[in-house]
C-alpha positions in Angstrom: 23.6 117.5 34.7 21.0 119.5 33.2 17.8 120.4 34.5 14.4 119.1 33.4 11.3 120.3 34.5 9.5 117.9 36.2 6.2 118.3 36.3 3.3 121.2 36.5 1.7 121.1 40.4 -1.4 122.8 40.4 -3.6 122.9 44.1 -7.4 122.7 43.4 -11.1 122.5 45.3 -11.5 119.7 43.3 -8.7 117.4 41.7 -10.8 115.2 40.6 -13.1 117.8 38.0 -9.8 119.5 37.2 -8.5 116.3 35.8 -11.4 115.6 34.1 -11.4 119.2 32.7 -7.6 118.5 31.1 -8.8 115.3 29.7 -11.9 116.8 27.8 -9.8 119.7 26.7 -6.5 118.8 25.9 -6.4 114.5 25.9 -4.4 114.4 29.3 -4.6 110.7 30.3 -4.6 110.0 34.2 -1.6 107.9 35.5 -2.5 107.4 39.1 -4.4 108.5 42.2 -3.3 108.1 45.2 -2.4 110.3 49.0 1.2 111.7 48.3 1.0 114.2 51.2 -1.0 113.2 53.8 -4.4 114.7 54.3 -4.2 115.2 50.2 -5.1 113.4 47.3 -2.8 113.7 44.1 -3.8 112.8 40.2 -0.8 112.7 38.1 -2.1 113.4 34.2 0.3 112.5 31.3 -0.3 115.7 29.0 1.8 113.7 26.3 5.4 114.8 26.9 8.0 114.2 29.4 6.4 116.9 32.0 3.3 115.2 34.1 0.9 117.4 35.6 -0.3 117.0 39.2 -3.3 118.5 40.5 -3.9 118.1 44.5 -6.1 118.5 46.6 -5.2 121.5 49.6 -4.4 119.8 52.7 -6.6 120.2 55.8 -6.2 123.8 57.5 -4.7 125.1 54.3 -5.6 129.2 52.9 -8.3 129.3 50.5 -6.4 132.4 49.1 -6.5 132.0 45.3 -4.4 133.3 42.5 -5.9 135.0 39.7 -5.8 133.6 35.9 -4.7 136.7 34.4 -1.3 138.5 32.3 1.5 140.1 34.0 0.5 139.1 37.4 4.4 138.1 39.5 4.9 134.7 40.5 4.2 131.8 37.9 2.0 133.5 35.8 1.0 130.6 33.4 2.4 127.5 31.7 1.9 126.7 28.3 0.7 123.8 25.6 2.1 123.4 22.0 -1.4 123.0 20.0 -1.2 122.2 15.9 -3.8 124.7 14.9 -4.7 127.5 17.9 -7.4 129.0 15.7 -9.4 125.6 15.3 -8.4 125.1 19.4 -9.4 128.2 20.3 -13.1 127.8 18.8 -13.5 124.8 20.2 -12.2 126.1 23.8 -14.8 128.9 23.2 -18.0 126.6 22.1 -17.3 125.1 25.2 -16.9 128.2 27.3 -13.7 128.1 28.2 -12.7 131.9 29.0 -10.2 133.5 26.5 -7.9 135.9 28.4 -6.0 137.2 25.4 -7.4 136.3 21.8 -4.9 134.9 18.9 -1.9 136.9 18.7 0.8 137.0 15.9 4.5 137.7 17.3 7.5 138.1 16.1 9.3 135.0 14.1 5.5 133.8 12.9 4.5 132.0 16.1 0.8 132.4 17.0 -0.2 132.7 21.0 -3.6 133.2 23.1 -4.4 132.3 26.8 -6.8 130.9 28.3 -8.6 130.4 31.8 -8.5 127.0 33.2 -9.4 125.5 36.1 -8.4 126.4 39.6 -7.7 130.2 38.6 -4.7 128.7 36.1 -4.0 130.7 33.3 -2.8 128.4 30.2 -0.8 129.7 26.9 -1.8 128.1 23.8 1.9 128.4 21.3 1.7 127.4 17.7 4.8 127.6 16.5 5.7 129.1 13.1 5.4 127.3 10.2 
């Protein structure tokens, strides 16, 4: 059987601005609402691929310890969108005044990658591929 990635979990102050933040930015469409945990509240956003994203809410008594939305840090360090044009996304990321972590970056094989800050301390790779 293989393996599929399920879906993206992220926990956040407020699920309900995150998801709106994914919508503005990057389409995401909400797909439900509801107590999965208890004590929580999960939105489940269809980024347009087989992977969902969840963003929940921390569940009473929980650390507010956060993670930091920066490169080379251990642990899941990011996760990352496909995007048509990452120079035209990144401008409009920027008018908007989303923080840009590492700026348009040409590697190897003609793909084109920069990060980005996004809510809740996530850090979020932005992959054109070549061609």
């Amino acid at each position: 059987m293989a393996y599929l990635i399920n879906h993206v979990h992220i926990r956040s102050a407020n699920p309900s601005a995150s998801a709106d933040w994914y919508a503005e930015h990057f389409g995401a469409v909400k797909v439900s609402e509801r107590e999965v945990m208890p004590g929580t509240v999960t939105i489940s956003m269809d980024m347009g691929s087989p992977v969902r994203l969840n963003i929940s809410s921390q569940p009473p008594g929980s650390s507010d310890e956060r993670a930091s939305a920066e490169l080379n840090r251990l642990g899941l360090e990011h996760f990352g969108f496909d995007v048509e044009d990452l120079a035209a996304d990144l401008a409009r990321l920027e008018a908007a005044g989303v923080r840009v972590a590492l700026p348009l970056t040409e590697v190897s094989g003609g793909a084109r990658l920069a990060y980005i800050e996004g809510p809740d301390d996530v850090l979020i790779e932005l992959v054109q591929p070549p061609g």
